[in-house]
RODO-2510 file (C-alpha; in nm, 4 decimals, decimal comma):
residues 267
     n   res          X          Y          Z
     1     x     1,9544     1,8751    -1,5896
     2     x     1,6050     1,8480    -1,4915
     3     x     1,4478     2,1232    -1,2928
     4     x     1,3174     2,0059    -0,9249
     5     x     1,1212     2,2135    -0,7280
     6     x     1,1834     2,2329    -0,2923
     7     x     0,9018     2,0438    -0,2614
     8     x     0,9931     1,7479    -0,4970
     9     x     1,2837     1,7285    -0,3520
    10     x     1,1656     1,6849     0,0280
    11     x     0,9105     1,4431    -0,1080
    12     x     1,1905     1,2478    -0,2642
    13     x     1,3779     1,2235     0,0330
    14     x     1,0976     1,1081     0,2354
    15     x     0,9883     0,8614    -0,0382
    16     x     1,3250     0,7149    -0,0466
    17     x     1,3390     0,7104     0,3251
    18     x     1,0123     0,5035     0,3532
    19     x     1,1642     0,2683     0,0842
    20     x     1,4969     0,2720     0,2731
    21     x     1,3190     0,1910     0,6087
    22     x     1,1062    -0,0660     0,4909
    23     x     1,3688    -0,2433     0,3005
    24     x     1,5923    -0,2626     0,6650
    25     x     1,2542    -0,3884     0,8728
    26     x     1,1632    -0,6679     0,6524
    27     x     1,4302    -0,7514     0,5050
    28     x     1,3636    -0,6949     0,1409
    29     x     1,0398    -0,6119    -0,1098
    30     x     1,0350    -0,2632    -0,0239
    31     x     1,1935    -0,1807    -0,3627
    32     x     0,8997    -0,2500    -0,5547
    33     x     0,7480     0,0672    -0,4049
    34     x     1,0349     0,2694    -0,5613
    35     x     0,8099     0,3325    -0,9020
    36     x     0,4658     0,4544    -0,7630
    37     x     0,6813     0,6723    -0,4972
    38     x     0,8186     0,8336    -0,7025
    39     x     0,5201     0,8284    -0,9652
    40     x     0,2185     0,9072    -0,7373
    41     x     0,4405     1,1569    -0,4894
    42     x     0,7431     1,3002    -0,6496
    43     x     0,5457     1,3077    -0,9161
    44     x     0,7841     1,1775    -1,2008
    45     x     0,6567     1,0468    -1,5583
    46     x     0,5823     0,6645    -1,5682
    47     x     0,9305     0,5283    -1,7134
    48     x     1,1303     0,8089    -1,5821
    49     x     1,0217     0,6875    -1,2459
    50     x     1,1160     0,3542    -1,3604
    51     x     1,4629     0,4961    -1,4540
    52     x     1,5032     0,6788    -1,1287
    53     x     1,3390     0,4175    -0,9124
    54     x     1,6379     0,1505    -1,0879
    55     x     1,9044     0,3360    -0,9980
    56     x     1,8335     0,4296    -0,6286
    57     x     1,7359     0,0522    -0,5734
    58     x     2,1144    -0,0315    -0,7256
    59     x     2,3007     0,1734    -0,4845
    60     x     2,0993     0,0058    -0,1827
    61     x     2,1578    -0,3043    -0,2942
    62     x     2,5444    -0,2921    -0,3456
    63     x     2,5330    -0,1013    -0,0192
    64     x     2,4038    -0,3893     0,1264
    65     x     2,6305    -0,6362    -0,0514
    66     x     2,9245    -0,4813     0,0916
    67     x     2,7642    -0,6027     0,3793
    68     x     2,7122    -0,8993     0,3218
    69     x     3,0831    -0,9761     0,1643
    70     x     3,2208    -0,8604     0,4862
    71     x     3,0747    -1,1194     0,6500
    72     x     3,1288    -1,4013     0,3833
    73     x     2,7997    -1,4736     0,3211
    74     x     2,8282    -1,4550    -0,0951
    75     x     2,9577    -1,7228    -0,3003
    76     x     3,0959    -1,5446    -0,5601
    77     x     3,1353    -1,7847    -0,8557
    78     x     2,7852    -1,8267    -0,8693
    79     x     2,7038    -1,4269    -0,7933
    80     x     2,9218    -1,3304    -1,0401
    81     x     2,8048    -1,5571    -1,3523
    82     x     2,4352    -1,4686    -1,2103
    83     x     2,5444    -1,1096    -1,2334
    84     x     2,7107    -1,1023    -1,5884
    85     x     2,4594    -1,3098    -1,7670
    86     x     2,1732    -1,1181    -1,5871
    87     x     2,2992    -0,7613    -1,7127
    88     x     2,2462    -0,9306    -2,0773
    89     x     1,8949    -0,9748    -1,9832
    90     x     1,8514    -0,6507    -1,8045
    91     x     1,9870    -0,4529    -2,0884
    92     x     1,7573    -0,6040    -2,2941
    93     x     1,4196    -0,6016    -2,0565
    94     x     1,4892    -0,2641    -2,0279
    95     x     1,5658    -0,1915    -2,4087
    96     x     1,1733    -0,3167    -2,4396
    97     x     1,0669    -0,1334    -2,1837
    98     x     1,1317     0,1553    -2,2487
    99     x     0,9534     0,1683    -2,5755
   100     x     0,6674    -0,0173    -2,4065
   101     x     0,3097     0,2435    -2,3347
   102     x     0,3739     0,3885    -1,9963
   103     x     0,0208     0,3281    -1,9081
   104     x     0,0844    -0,0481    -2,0277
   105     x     0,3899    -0,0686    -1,8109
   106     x     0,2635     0,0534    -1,5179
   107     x    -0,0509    -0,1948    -1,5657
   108     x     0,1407    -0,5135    -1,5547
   109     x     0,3757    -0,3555    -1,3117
   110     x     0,1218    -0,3443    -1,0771
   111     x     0,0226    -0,7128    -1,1453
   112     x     0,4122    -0,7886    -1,0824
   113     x     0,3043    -0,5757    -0,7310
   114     x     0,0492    -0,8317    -0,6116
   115     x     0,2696    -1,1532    -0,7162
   116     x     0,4961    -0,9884    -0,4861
   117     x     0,3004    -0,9434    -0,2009
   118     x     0,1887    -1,2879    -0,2187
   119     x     0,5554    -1,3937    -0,1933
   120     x     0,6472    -1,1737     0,1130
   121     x     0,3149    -1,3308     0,2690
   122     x     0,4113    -1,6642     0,2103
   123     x     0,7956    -1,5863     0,2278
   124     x     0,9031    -1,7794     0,5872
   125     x     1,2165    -1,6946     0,8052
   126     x     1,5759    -1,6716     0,6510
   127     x     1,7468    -2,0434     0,7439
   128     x     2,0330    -1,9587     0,9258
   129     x     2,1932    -2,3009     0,9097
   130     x     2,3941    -2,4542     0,6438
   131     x     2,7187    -2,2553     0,7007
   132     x     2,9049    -2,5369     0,4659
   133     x     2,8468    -2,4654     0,0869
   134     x     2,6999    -2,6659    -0,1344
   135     x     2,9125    -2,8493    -0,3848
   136     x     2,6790    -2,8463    -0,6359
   137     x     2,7365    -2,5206    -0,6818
   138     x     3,0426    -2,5918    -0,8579
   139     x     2,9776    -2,8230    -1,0753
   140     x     2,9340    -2,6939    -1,4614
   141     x     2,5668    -2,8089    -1,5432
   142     x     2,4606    -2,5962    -1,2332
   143     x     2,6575    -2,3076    -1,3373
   144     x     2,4543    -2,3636    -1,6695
   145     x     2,1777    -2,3172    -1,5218
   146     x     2,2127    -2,0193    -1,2749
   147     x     2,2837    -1,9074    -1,6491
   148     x     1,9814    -1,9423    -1,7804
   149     x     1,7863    -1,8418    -1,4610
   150     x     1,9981    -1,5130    -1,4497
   151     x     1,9412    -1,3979    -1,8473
   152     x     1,5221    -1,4841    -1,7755
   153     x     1,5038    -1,2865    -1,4345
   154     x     1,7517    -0,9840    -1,5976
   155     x     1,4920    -0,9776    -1,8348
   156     x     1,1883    -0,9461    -1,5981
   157     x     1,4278    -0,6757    -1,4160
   158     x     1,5000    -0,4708    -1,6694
   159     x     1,1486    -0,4754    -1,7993
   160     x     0,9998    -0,3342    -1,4667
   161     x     1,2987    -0,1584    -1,3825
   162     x     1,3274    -0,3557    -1,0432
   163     x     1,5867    -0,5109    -0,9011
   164     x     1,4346    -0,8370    -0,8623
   165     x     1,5924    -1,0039    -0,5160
   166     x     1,2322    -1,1367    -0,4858
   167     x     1,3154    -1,3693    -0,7716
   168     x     1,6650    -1,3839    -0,7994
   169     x     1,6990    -1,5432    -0,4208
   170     x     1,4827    -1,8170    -0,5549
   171     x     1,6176    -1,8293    -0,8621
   172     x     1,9584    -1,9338    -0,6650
   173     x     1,7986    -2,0984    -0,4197
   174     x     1,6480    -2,3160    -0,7285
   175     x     1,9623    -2,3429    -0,9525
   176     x     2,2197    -2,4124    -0,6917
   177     x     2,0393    -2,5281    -0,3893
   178     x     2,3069    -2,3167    -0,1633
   179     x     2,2219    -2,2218     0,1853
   180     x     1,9904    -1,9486     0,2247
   181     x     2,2345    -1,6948     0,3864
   182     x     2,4528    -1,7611     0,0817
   183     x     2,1858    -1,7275    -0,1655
   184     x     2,0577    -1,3553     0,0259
   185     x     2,4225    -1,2284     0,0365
   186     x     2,4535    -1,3402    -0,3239
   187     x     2,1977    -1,1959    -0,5062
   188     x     2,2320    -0,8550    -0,4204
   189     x     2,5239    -0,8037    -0,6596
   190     x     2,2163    -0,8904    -0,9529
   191     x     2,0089    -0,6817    -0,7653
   192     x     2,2554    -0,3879    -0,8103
   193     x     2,3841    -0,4876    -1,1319
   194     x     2,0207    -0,5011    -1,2538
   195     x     1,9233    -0,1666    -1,1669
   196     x     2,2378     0,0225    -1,2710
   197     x     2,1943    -0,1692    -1,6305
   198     x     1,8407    -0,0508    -1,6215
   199     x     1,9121     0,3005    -1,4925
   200     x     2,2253     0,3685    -1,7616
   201     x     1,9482     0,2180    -2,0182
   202     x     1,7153     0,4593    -1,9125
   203     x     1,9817     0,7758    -1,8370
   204     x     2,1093     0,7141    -2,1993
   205     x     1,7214     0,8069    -2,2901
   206     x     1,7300     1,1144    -2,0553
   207     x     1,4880     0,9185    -1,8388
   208     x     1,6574     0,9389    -1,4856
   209     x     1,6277     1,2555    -1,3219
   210     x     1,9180     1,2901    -1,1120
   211     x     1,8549     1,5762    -0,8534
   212     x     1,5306     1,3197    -0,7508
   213     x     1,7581     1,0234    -0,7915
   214     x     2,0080     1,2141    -0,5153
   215     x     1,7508     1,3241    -0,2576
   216     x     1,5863     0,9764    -0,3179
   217     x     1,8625     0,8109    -0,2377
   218     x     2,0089     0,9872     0,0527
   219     x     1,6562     0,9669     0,2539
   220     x     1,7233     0,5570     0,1810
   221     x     2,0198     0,5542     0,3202
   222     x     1,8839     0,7551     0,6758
   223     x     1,5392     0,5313     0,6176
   224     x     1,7620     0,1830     0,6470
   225     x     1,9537     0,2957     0,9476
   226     x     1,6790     0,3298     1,1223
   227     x     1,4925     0,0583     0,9841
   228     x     1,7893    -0,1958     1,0473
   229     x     1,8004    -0,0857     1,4209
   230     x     1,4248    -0,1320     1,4987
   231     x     1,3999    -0,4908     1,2892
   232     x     1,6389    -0,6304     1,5967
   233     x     1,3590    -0,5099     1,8335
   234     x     1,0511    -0,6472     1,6029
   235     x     1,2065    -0,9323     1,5495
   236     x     0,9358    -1,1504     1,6936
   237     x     0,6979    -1,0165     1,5445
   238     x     0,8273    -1,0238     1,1739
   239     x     0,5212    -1,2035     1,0214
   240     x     0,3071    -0,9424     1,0882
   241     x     0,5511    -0,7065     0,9599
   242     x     0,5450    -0,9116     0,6519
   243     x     0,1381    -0,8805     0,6817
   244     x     0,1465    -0,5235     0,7316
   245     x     0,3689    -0,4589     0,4131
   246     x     0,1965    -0,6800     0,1702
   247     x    -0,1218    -0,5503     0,2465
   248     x     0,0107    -0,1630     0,1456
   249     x     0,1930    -0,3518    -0,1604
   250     x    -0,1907    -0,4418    -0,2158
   251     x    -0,3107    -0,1344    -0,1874
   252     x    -0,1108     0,0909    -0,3997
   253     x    -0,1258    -0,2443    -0,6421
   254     x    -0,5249    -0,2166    -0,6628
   255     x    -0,4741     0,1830    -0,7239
   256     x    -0,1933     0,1719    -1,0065
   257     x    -0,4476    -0,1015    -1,1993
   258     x    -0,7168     0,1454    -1,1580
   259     x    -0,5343     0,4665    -1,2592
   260     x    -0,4278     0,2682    -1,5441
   261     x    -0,7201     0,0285    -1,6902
   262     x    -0,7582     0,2422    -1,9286
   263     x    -0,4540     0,1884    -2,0918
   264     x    -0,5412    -0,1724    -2,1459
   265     x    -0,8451    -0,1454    -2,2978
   266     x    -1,0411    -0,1763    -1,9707
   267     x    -1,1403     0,0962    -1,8538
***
């Protein structure tokens, strides 16, 4: 078991807390801050923050697919084949990963950082509408391809060790052309199925350090409460929220691609 020290552990907590509180304000995209949290404050080794970071991002993410099951808002023939096809990918993303330079890793996960805060910038309001599912979604040759969508976006999962919701929602969204609602509720069983893959991958390796992994995600779990209850209030005002966060996603973007230029040849 790996030794923590008080102060590791408080920073964990609060680290998972911000990640936690972000993720119930906007709405998703915090995740991707999981890694340089717990890189740059907990201070964790690159892909055992990538093995950590996994698995606290899966247990949000089911948490928040229970949810959304409760109120019907997953299809679960497509979430399911998305889900089992995806862990294929994941295992394998990860499998690469974690024999990829740390320095490497961290260099392109950073340039995964910026595509994402481009998305959240450009990302508009969830549609509520379309409470009658799409038949398409039924019909073999679509299932076919959520298939093929799911193995290529486990891949990029297990590779970062994210869980991907930023491109899984699409991915459904592109594959089935179900209702938005359906294709949020939906995705977070890849999103958790992702990052426990990942995180097993990485445990098997001794690269998830459990006491951080704990207080990480128990200051989540606090951070989303109180994140949920303030997004009702800020409602209005989500767009700069989404400003706001992509901006920081900038940020710690630009520093990771300094801190680790070197490890591509360019520094």
């Amino acid at each position: 078991m790996p030794r923590v020290t008080s102060v590791q552990a408080v920073l964990a907590v609060a680290s998972g807390a911000l990640v936690g509180f972000t993720l119930g304000l906007i709405g998703g995209g915090g995740s991707i801050l999981a890694t340089p949290l717990l890189l740059y404050v907990v201070g964790l080794a690159p892909h055992q923050a990538i093995g950590t970071g996994a698995l606290a991002v899966s247990v949000s993410a089911f948490s928040n697919f229970a949810v959304h099951a409760r109120g019907r808002n997953v299809y679960w023939g497509v979430a399911s084949v998305f889900a089992l096809v995806g862990v294929l990918g994941a295992a394998l993303g990860s499998s690469l990963g974690k024999q990829f330079d740390g320095g490497r890793l961290l260099f392109l996960f950073a340039i995964l950082m910026v595509v994402i805060g481009a998305l959240v910038l450009r990302r508009r309001p969830a549609e509520a509408g379309g409470s009658a599912r799409d038949e398409r979604t039924t019909g073999v040759a679509a299932l076919g391809l959520v298939g093929l969508t799911a193995l290529a976006v486990g891949c990029l999962a297990g590779f970062f060790g994210i869980g991907g919701g930023f491109l899984i929602v699409p991915g459904l969204l592109f594959s089935t052309r179900m209702p938005m609602i359906y294709a949020i509720g939906s995705s977070l069983l890849a999103v958790g199925s992702f990052g426990l893959t990942t995180a097993a991958n990485y445990a098997v390796s001794g690269l998830v350090n459990w006491p951080v992994a704990g207080a990480y995600i128990a200051g989540g779990v606090g951070g989303g409460v109180l994140g949920t209850g303030l997004a009702v209030k800020l409602a209005p005002r989500r767009a700069a929220l989404n400003r706001i966060f992509a901006g920081l996603v900038f940020v710690v973007a630009a520093y990771m691609l300094y801190r680790n230029a070197a490890a591509m040849g360019l520094g």
